[in-house]
Structure formats: C-alpha cells, structure tokens
N, C-alpha and C positions, 0 to 999 in steps of 0.2 A: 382425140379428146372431145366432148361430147359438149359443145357451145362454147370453145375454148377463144374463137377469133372467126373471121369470116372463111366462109367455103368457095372459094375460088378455081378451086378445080373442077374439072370435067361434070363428076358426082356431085358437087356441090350445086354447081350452076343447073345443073337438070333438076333437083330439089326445089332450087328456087323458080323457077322458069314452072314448075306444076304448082308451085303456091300462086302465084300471080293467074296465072291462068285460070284457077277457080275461081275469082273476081274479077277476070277479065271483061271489061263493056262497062264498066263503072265509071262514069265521069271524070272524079279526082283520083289522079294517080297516090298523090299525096297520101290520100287515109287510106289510099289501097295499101299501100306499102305500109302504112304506120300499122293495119288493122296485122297483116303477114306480120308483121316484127313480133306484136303482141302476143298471137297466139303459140307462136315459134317460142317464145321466151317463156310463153305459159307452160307448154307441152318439154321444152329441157328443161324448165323447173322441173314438174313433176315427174319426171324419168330421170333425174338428178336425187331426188326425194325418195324413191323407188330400188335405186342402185344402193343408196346409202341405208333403208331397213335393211335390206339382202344382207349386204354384209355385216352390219350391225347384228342379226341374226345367227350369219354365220360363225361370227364369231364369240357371239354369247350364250345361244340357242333363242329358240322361240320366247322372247319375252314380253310380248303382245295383250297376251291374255291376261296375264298376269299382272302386268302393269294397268291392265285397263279395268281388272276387280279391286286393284288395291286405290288407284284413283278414283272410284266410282260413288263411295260416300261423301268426298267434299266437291264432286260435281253435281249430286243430288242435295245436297245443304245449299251451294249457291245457285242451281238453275230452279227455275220456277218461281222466282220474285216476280214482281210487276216490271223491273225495270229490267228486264231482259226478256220480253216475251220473245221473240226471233229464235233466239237463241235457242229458249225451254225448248219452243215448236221441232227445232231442229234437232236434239237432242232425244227429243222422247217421240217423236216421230219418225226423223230423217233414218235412211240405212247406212251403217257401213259397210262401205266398198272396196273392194280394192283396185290396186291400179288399172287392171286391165277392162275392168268395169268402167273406170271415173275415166279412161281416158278413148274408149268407144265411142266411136263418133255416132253424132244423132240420126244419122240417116244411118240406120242397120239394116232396112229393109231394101238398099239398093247396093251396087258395088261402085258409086260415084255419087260424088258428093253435090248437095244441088248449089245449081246454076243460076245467078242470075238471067233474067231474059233480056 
C-alpha cells in the first residue's frame, strides 16, 4: 500500500537511508527530516493522484479532453480579472503536464541529485 503507514523493513529503511543522505552535512537534523517527510508526502500525493486518473480512465475511457473543452469557457470568463493575475499568467501561459514530466527531477542533466557541500 503506497504511503499506507511507516516502512520498516529492509526496502524501506534503504529508501530512507538514500533520502537523508542527499541532505546529509546539514546542521539541523530536525528540518532535514521535516524537509524528507515533505517532499515524500508531496511525491505519494501525486503518484496517488496519478494511480486514481489511470483508473478513472480505465474505467470510463479518456475523458480528459473533453472535460477540459467543456470547462474551458467558464475558466476563460473568470481568469483574466485583475484580481487573479497569477492565476490568468498560469493559465494562458503555464503548460500542461503530465505526471512523468511534473514529477522529473530538476537535475536531468546528471544521474544524482545535487549535493550539498
């Protein structure tokens, strides 16, 4: 089960033993750990997020598209006010992605992730 309770076994403990280690040399253990927990809960959020359109797909078919032409006139009537500039920006600017994009880590151009020194 995919962030159902703590990982305690063998696989588990090596998971975490490579999270910490990329923060390792950092003064406060504290926000090291707090920083791991965060992004851990960020990343099975959205692989939790992910699991559920698949099947949600599978079992309705692709309705993606279509939901996002049939929305797209009362998101164009409310974005673009004054009072959401961020928003509009993101909207008529930002790309959509999908998971495997949004969850690519930033350093692509190397096979480890940087280091503190």
């Amino acid at each position: 089960m995919l962030g159902g309770g703590p990982t305690l076994g063998p696989n588990g403990l090596a998971v975490t033993e490579a999270k910490l280690a990329v923060l390792d040399g950092l003064p406060d253990i504290d926000t090291v750990m707090r920083a791991v927990e965060a992004v851990s809960a960020y990343v099975t959020g959205a692989i939790r997020c992910e699991i559920a359109n698949l099947r949600a797909e599978r079992a309705t078919g692709p309705v993606q598209a279509r939901l996002a032409a049939r929305l797209r006139p009362a998101r164009d009537e409310n974005v673009g006010h004054r009072r959401v500039p961020a928003l509009t920006k993101a909207v008529h600017v930002g790309m959509d992605v999908d998971a495997e994009t949004s969850l690519r880590p930033v350093w692509t151009g190397s096979s480890t992730p940087w280091r503190p020194s």
